[in-house]
ZATORGU-792407 format. One record per residue (C-alpha): residue in one letter; residue number from 1; x, y, z. Coordinates in steps of 0.02 Angstrom, whole numbers, plus 50000, padded with zeros to 5 digits. Each point is the difference from the previous one (the first is absolute). Layout:
<recs>
+-------+------+-------+-------+-------+
! mimar ! semi !    c1 !    c2 !    c3 !
+-------+------+-------+-------+-------+
!     A !  NUM !     X !     Y !     Z !
...
+-------+------+-------+-------+-------+
</recs>
This chain:
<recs>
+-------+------+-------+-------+-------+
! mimar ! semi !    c1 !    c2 !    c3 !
+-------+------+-------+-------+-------+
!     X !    1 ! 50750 ! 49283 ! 50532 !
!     X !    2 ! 50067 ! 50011 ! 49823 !
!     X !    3 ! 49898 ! 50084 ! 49876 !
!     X !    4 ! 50031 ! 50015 ! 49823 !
!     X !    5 ! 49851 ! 50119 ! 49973 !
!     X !    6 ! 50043 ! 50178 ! 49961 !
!     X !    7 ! 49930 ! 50160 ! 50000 !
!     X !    8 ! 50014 ! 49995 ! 49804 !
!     X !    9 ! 49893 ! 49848 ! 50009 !
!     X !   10 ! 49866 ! 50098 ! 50102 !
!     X !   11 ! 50015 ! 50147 ! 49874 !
!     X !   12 ! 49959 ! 49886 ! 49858 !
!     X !   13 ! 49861 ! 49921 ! 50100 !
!     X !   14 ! 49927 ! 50154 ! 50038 !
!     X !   15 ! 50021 ! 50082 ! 49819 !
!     X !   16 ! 49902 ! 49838 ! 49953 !
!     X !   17 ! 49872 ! 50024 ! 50137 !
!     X !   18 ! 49952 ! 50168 ! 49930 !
!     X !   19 ! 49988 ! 49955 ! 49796 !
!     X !   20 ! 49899 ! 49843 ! 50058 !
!     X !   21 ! 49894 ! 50092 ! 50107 !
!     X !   22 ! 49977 ! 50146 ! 49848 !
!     X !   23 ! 49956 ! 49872 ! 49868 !
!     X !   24 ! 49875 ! 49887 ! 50120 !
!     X !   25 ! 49912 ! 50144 ! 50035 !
!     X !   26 ! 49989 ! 50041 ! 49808 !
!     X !   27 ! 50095 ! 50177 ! 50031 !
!     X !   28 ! 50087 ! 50073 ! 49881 !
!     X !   29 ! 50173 ! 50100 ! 50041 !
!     X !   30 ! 49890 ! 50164 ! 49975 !
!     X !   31 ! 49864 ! 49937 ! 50111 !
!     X !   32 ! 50134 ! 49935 ! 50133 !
!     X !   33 ! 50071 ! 50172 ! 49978 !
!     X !   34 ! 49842 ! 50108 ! 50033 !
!     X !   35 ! 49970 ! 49900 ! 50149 !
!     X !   36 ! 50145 ! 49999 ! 50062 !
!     X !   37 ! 50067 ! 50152 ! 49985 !
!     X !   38 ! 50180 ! 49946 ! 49926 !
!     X !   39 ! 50046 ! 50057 ! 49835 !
!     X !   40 ! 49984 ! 49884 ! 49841 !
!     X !   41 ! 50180 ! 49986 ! 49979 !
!     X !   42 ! 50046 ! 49962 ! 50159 !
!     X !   43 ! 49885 ! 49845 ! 49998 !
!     X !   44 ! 50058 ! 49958 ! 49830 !
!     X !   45 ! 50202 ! 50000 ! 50068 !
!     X !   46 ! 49922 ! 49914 ! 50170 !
!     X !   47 ! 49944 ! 49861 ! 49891 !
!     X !   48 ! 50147 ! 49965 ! 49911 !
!     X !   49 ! 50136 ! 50022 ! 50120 !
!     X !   50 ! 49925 ! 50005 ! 50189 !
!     X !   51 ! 50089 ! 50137 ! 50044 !
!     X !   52 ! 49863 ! 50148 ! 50095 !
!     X !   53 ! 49985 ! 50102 ! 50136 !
!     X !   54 ! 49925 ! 49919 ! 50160 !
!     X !   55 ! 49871 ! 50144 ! 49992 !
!     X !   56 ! 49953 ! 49976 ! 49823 !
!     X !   57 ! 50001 ! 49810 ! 50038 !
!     X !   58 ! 49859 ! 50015 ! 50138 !
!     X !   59 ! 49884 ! 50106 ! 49901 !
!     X !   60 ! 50022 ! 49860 ! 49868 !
!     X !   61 ! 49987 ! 49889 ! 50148 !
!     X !   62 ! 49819 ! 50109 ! 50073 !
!     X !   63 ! 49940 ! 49987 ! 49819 !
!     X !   64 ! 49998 ! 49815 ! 49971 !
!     X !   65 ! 50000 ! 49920 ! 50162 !
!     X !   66 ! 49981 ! 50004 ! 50185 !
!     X !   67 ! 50146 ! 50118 ! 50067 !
!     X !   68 ! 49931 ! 49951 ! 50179 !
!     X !   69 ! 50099 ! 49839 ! 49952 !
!     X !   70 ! 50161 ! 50111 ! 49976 !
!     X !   71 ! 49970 ! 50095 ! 50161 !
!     X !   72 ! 50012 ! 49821 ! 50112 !
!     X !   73 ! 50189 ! 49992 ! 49946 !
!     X !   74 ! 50028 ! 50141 ! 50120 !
!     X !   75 ! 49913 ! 49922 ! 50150 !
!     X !   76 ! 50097 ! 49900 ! 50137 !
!     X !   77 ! 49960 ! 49863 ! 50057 !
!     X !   78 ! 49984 ! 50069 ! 50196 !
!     X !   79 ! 49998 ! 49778 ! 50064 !
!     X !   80 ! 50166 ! 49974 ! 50044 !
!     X !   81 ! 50057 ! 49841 ! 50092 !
!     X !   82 ! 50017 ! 50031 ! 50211 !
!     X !   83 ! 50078 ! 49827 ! 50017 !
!     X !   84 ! 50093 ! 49844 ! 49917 !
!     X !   85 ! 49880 ! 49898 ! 50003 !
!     X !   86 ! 49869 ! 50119 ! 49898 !
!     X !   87 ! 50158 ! 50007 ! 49875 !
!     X !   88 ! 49987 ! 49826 ! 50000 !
!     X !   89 ! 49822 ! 49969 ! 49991 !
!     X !   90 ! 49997 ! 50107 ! 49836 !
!     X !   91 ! 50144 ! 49920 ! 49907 !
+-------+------+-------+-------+-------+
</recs>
């Protein structure tokens, strides 16, 4: 399947996540900070470019959402077909 969505695109979205998240919550970058744990700047350059360490990004993550959600990337799905025509039924 083609897809024209890239990891850049994700970036962004998640840089955009995190700011959104911030300013519904009425946090400022200081208060994000001291919850978080990440340092001012780094928030500051998150914001504007996207660019973070996955670490960094998760206690971001932990600090204005649900990281359980992040967690159930990592999970298989253990259901695989055993025949055709359970391939088929599910198409």
């Amino acid at each position: 399947m083609l897809n024209l969505y890239t990891a850049f695109d994700v970036q962004m979205e998640l840089r955009d996540f995190i700011s959104q998240s911030r300013k519904l919550n009425k946090l400022s970058v200081e208060e994000l900070s001291t919850r978080s744990g990440v340092p001012y700047g780094t928030i500051r350059k998150f914001e504007t470019t996207g660019n973070i360490s996955l670490r960094q990004f998760l206690m971001l993550y932990e600090a204005v959402g649900n990281l359980s959600k992040v967690r159930t990337l990592t999970k298989t799905d253990n259901e695989q077909p055993t025949s055709i025509e359970e391939v088929l039924k599910n198409a």
